[in-house]
N, C-alpha and C positions, 0 to 999 in steps of 0.2 A: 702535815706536821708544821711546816712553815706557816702557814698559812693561819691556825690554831695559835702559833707564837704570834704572829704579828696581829692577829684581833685581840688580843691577852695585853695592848699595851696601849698607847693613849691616842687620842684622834692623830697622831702623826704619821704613826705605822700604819693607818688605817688606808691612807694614802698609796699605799705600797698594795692594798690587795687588788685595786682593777689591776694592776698594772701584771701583779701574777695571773689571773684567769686571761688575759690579751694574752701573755707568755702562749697559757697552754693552747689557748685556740689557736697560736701560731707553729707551734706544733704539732697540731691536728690535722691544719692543713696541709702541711710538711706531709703528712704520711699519706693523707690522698693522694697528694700529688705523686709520689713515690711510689704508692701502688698501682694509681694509674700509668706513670710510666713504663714500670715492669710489664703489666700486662700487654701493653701498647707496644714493646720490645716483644714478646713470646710471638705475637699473633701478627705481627709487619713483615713484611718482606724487605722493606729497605731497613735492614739493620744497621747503617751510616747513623740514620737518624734518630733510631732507638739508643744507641749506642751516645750519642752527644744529650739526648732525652736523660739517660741514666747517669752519664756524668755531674748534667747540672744536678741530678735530685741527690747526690752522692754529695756534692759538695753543698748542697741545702741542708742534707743531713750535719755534716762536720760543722755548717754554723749555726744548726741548734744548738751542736753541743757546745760550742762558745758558748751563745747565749748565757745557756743553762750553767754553765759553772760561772760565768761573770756575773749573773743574779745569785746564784744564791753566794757568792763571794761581797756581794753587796749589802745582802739580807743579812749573812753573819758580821758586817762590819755595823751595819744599823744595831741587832740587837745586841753587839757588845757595848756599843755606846747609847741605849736607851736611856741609862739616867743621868746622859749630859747636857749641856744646856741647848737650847732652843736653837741657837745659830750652828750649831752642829750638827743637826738635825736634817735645817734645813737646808745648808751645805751637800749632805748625802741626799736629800730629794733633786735638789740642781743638778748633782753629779749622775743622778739615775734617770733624769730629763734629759740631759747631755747624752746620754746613752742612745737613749730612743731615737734619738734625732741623729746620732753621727757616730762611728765608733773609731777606736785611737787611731786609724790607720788613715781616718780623713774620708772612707769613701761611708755610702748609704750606712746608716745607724740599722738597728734593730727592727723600729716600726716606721722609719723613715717614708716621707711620698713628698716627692713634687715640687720641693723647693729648696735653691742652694744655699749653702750653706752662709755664702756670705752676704744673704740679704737681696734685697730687691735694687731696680737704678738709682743713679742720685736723679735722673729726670724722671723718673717715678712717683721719688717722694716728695720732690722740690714741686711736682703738675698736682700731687694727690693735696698738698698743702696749699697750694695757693687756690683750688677748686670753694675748698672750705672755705678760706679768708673770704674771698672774693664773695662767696654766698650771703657773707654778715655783712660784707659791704653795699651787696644789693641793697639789703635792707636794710643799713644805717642810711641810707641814699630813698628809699622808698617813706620808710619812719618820716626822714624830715621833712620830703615835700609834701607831701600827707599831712601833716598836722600843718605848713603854712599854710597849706586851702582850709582846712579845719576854722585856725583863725580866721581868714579873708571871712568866711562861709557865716559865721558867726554872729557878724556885722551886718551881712549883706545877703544870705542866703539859709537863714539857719534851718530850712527843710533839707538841706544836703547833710547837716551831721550828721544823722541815722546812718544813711548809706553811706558813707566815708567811716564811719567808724565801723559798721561791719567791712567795708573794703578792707580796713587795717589787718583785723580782727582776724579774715579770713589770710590774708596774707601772711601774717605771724605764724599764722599753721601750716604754710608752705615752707618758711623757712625754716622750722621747727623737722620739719617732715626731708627736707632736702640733707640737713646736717645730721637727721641721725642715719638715713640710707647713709650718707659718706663715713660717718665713724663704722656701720654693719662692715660696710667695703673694706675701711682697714681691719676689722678683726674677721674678717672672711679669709686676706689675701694672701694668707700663707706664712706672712713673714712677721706674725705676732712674735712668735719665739724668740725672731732673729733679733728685734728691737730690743727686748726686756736683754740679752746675752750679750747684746753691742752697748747698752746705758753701763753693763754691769762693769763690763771688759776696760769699757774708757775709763771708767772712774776709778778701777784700779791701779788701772794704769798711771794716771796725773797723780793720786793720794802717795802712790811708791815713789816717784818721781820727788813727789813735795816732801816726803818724809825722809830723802836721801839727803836731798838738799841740806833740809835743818838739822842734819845728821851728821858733820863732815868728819874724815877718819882722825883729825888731827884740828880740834877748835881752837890750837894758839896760833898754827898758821893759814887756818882758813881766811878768804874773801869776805869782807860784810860788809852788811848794809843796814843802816842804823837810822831806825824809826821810830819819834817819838808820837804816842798815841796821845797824847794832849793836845790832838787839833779844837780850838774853839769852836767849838757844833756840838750837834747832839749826838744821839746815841747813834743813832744810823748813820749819820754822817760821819762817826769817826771810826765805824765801822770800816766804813768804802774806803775811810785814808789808811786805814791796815794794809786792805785787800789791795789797793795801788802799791804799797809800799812793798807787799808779796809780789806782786806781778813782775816790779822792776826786780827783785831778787833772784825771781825766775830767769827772768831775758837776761840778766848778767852773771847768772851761777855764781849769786852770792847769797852765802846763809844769813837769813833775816832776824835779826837783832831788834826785840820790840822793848822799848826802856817805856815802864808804864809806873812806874812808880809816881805816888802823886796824883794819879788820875782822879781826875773830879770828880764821876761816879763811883769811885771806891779809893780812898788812899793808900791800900796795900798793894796794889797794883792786878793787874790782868791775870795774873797766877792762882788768885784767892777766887777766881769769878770763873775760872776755863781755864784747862790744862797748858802748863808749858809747849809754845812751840816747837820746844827741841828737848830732848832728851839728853841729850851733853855740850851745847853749846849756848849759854844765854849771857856770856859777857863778852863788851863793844871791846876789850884789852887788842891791843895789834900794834905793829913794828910801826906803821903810818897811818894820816889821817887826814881826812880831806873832805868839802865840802862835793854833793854834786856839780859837773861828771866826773872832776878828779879823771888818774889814770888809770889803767889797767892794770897798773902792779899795785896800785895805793890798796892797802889790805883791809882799812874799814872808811866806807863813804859814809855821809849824812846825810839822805834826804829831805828836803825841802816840804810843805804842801804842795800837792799836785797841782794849783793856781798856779804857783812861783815857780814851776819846775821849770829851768832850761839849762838846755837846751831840750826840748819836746823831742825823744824817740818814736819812733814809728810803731811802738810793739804798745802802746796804752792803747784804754777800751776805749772802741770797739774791738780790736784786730784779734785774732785766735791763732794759734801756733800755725805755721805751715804740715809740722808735720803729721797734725791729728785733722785738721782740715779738713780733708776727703773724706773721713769718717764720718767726720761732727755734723759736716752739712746734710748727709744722707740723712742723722739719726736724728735730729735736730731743730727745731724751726726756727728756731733765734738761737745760734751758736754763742752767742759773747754772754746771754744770760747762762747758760750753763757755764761756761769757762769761769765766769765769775762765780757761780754756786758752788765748783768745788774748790776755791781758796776759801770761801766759807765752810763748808764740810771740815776743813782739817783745821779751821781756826777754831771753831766756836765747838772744841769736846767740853763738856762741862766737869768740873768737878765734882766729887758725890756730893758734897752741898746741893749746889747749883742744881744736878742731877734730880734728888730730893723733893727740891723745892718746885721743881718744873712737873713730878709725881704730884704731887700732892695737892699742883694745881689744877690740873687736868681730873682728880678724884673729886676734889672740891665745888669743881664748876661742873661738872656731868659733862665733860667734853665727849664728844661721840659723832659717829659719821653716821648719816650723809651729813654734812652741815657746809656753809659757806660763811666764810673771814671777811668780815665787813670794817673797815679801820677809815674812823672818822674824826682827820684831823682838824682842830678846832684854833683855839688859842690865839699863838703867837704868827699861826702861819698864814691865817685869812685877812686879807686885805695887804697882804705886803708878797708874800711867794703864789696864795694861792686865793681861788674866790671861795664863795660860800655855797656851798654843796647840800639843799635841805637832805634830812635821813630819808624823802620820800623819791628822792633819786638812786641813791643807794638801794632800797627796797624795791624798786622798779626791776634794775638790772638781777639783783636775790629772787623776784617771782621768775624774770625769765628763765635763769636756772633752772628751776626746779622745774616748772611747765617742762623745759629739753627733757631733763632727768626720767619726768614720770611717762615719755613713751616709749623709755627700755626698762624701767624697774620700778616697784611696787619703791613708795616712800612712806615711813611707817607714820611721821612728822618732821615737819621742816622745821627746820635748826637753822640757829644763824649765830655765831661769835659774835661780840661789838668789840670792836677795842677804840680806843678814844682819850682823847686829855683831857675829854671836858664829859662829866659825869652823869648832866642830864641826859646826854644822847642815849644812854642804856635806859633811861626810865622813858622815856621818849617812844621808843622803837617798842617796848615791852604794852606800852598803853595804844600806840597806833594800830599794832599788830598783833592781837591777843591769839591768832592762829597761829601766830610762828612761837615756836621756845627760844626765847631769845637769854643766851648764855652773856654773863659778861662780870666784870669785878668794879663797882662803882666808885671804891676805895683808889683802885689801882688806875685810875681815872685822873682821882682826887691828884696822887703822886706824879701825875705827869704834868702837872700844871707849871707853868714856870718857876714860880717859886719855890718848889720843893722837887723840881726834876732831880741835883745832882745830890741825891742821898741812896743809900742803902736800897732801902724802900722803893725806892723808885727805879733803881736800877733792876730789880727784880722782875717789878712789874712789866716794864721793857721788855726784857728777855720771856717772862712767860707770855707774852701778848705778840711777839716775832712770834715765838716757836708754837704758839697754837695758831697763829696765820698762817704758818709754815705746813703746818698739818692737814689744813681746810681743803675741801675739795674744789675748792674755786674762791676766789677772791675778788672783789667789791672794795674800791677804794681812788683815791687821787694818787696817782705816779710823782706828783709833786712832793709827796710824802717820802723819804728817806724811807722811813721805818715799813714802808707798805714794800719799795722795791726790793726790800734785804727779804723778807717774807718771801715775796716771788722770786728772787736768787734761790733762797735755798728749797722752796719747792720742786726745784730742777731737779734735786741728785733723788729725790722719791721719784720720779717716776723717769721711764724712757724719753718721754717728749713733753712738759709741761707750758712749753711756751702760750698753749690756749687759754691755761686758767685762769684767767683774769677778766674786769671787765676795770676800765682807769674812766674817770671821770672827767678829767683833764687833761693830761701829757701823753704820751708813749711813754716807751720805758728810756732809760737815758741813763747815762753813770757820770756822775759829776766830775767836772773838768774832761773828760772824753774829746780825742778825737774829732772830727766833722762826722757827719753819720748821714752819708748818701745813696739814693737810692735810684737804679737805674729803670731807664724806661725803654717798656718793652711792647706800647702801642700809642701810635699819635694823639694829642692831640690840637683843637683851635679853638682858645678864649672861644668864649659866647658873651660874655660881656667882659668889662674893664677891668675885673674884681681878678681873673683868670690868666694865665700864663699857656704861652705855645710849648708844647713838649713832642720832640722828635724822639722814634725809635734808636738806641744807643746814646742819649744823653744822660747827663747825671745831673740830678737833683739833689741840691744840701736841706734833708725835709728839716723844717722845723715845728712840725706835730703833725696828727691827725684832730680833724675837729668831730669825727664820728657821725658825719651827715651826708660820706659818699666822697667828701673830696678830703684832702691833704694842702698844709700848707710848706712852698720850700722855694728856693734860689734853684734856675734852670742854671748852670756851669758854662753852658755855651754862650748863653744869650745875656748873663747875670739878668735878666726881669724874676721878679718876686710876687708871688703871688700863688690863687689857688688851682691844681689841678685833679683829674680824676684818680682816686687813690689806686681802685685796681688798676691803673695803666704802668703802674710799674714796679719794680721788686725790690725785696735790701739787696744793695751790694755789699758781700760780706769783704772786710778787711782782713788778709791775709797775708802775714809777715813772716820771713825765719827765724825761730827763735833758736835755741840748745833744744837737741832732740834726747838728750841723758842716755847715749848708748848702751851704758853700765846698768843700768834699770833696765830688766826683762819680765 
């Protein structure tokens, strides 16, 4: 009869029927084994043992019958709410995963095997992660010396291209071949579960935390912190001078006051474009007032830009809370991009406008996966922040994608986003690459140009061009771009670990005004030439990028020499500070 009810209703329920047929074969089993126990009791002589034989099956029996009334207490709470919406839904399939896997009392779940509850090691994941990097670094390291004999060869040898370019060639297939065994290994090892339920858990967690904050029981005597969004920059840039202006909110348990009125992508302010940060508290009104640091009792500060900020706190990016830290790292590979993704998460809810408009972009342009977010900034930023990136370097690292992609899954057609200031890049890409669907808004292009960035229009375009970066299953672009790193911010809070999606053409990732961002070494090494620096086991490196050709460039701390060394020889060291752990938040 269940079973009749739950095929009677839409592919959601349908989800629900292996899960009954495992049920009964788990009680099918149950009764063998209970018949075989009896009979193994009648015909034994040592009845000690028949007798603990029959116990256990006795008490197998009494947790089927849990089971069995806890499912079908589940089945009837699902089809009472069959015609709600979609997040209710799939809340009750979480809540009947959860089941499977663990039941309330904390010991083995239902179909439970093999692996605990709380996850695998932090040396585990920190060995399983750095396996992989180090695999790409192989062969950013193999890539470059490779194509310099290429050239030498050219000049001097051109019967060696053939063989060097199959050497490439075949080598690209080993690396291809190396990083998908290591992704089978992580979704073999048991603890797929645990990661998807530890992304879910944290981000709960920080959002309640962030939502109390901007919440206080009493907004004429709360703490603030008053932040003007009219930093001179662009859109992503004044993005990041929010998310600074949350962070210090956070580390001093002050509700964050954003005075946006005026703002030069919209004059009605931040309210008209993405929902109020606070629910009952958005006026700077208070007994005192003070510039930063001011004191502890001063009830509303004014923050500064993060440039101008002093006195410098220890708690700006890079550094992640102490108290989520042991979490973050295990689940994690770049903890400071996630920690920043979820003060994005709770900034940027849109309004149903906004909402809307981000609909009917996505309908418009045929957005659809598999695809990869290609963001080619042009304009104002080449020859002053950044160089000039042809599209056929973009489209280099887009083929490597998909070549990974298609030795686990059938790819119906390769899709690719543009996003760009400058317009002909989308007709560009569309005429070079007639094989790929190449998605993109030529208009919205048009609107990012200097002259007509700070309008309406243009600010839209922004926002639909993050949030379908944001969506993309991998990302192609310059780290020098604001607008590319907010993308990969907020691709964090979709998946458990998105730190790999990328490929940057120039930078690492980095958050402006940050911290020092060093990284410790964890194998020696000795210059080979002058260009090179000595690096000892336990030193710190201040890196200042990767060049993606096998080495890094940074300041050894012991030695101060500057220059380049082997990138896999050493790891991030993450920055880890105390911040308010909000005990009142459970």
């Amino acid at each position: 009869m269940i079973v009749r009810q739950l095929m009677g209703l839409n592919p959601w329920a349908r989800v629900l029927v292996p899960f009954l047929f495992v049920w009964v074969l788990f009680v099918l089993i149950f009764y063998s084994k209970l018949n075989t126990s009896a009979a193994s009791s009648s015909s034994s002589d040592g009845g000690d043992d028949s007798l603990k034989r029959l116990e256990r099956a006795v008490q197998q029996l009494e947790r089927s019958k849990q089971v069995d009334q806890e499912l079908r207490l589940l089945v009837d709470e699902y089809l009472a709410d069959a015609g709600t919406s979609a997040d209710r839904k799939q809340h009750f399939i979480d809540e009947l995963g959860s089941k499977l896997e663990q039941d309330a009392t904390g010991s083995a779940g239902w179909f439970a095997v093999g692996r605990p509850r709380n996850g695998p090691s932090l040396e585990y994941e920190r060995l399983r992660r750095r396996v992989e990097t180090n695999t790409q670094e192989l062969w950013n390291f193999l890539q470059s010396e490779v194509t310099k004999v290429q050239k030498q060869a050219l000049r001097s040898a051109p019967e060696l291209a053939k063989p060097l370019n199959a050497f490439l060639s075949l080598a690209a297939d080993h690396k291809r071949s190396l990083l998908t065994d290591i992704e089978r290994m992580r979704a073999a090892d048991g603890y797929e579960a645990w990661r998807h339920r530890e992304a879910a858990d944290l981000s709960e967690l920080v959002q309640k935390r962030l939502t109390r904050l901007q919440n206080p029981e009493n907004c004429s005597t709360a703490r603030k912190l008053l932040c003007r969004l009219n930093k001179g920059c662009g859109y992503g840039c004044q993005l990041h001078h929010v998310v600074y202006c949350f962070i210090m909110a956070y580390a001093t348990e002050r509700t964050l006051i954003l005075k946006s009125k005026g703002w030069r992508y919209h004059k009605a302010g931040w309210e008209e474009v993405f929902q109020p940060i606070s629910d009952t508290c958005l006026d700077s009104n208070g007994a005192s007032h003070a510039s930063w640091p001011g004191q502890s009792n001063t009830q509303v500060l004014t923050l500064p830009i993060i440039d101008s900020l002093n006195p410098r706190p220890p708690y700006l990016p890079l550094a992640i809370p102490a108290d989520l830290a042991p979490r973050l790292m295990k689940l994690h590979g770049d903890p400071i991009v996630w920690w920043i993704g979820q003060f994005l998460k709770y900034l940027l809810k849109p309004t149903g406008e906004t909402q809307q408009m981000l609909e009917n972009g996505i309908e418009r342009l045929g957005f659809k996966k598999p695809i990869v977010g290609v963001h080619v900034r042009r304009t104002d930023k080449v020859g002053t922040e950044a160089a000039f990136h042809g599209i056929e370097e973009y489209m280099t690292a887009v083929d490597d994608y998909y070549d990974q992609l298609e030795l686990t899954e059938k790819v119906d057609k390769r899709r690719v986003f543009v996003a760009s200031d400058d317009p002909k890049v989308i007709e560009e890409t569309k005429t070079k690459y007639p094989h790929y669907e190449v998605i993109g808004d030529p208009n919205v292009a048009k609107m990012a140009a200097v002259s007509t960035r700070y309008t309406d229009s243009s600010l839209n375009g922004i926002i639909l061009d993050i949030h379908l970066l944001s969506l993309s299953d991998y990302l192609v672009c310059t780290f020098s771009s604001q607008v590319c790193r907010v993308a990969y911010e907020i691709m964090q809070s979709m998946y458990p670990d998105a730190s790999g999606r990328f490929r940057s053409l120039d930078d690492i990732y980095y958050y402006g005004g940050q911290n020092s961002h060093n990284r410790e070494v964890v194998l020696p090494h000795e210059p080979k030439n002058h260009d090179e620096i000595q690096i000892r086991p336990g030193d710190l490196v201040g890196v200042a990028g990767n060049h993606w050709n096998g080495y890094s460039k940074g300041k050894n701390l012991r030695t101060n020499q500057v220059g380049l060394f082997p990138s896999f020889k050493v790891n991030d060291k993450i920055e880890i500070v105390e911040l308010p752990k909000y005990p009142y938040v459970k």
